[in-house]
N, C-alpha and C positions, 0 to 999 in steps of 0.2 A: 327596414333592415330584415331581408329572413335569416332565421337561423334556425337551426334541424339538429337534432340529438347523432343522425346519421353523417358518413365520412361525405356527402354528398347531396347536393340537391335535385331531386328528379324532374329530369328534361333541359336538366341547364348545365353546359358545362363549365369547368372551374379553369380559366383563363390566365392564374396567378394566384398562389399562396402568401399571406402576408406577415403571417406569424401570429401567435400564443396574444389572447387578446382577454381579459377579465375584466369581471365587476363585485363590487362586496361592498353590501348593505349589512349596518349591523343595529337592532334597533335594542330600545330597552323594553325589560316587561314590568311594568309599572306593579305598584301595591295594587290598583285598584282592578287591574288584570289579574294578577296573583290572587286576590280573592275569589274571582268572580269562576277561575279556575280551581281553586280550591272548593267550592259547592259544588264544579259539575263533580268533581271525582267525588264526592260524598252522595252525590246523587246519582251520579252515572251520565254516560248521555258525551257530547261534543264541546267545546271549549272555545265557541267562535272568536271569542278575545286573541287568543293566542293563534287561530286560526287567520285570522286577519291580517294578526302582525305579519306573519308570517310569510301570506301573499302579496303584502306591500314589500318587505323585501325583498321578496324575490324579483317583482317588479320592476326596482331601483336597480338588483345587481343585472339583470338583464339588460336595461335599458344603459346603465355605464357601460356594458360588455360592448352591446352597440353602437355606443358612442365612439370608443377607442375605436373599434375597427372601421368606421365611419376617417376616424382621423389617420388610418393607416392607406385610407382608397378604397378599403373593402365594401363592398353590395351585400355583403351576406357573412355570416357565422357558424362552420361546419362542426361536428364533433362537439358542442354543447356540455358539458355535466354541471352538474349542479351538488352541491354538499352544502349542508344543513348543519351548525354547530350552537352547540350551549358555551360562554362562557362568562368568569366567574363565578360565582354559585349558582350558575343557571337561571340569572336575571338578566342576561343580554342573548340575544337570540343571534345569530352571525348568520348570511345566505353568502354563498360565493360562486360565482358563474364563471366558466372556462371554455375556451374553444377556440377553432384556431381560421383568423380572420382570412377569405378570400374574394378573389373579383370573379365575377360571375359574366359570361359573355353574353 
């Protein structure tokens, strides 16, 4: 499935629009991540724990994003965004992928 942040994929034209198509992964941030983040900020420096998580969800909601529009007929995924949320106490991490599913000729 390609999909592109832009209204467009370059050198292919868009054949058929198929509509508003998502994906959302929401993971937890466990105690033993919550610690291992709480040294880097004492220490300084990056937080791979959370860094990880984070790439894994975006992963998930990307790849549902492409599923659905896989199940719409679409070949590709224009207009992409992507939004990153805390919620509850900012123990669950939320990724949410948007975009709007088209056929590609």
């Amino acid at each position: 499935m390609l999909t592109s942040t832009t209204p467009t994929i370059a050198g292919r034209e868009i054949t058929e629009t198929l509509g508003v198509v998502t994906g959302e992964a929401i993971v937890g941030a466990n105690i033993f991540r919550d610690l291992l983040a709480g040294i880097t900020d004492i220490v300084g420096g990056r937080s791979r724990a959370y860094e990880s998580a984070l790439r894994d969800a975006r992963e998930i909601a990307l790849k549902e994003m492409g599923e659905e529009a896989h199940s719409k007929g679409g070949n590709a995924v224009v207009g992409v965004d992507l939004d990153y949320e805390t919620l509850g106490s900012g123990s669950m991490l939320m990724v949410t992928a948007t975009g709007t599913a088209v056929r590609l000729a």
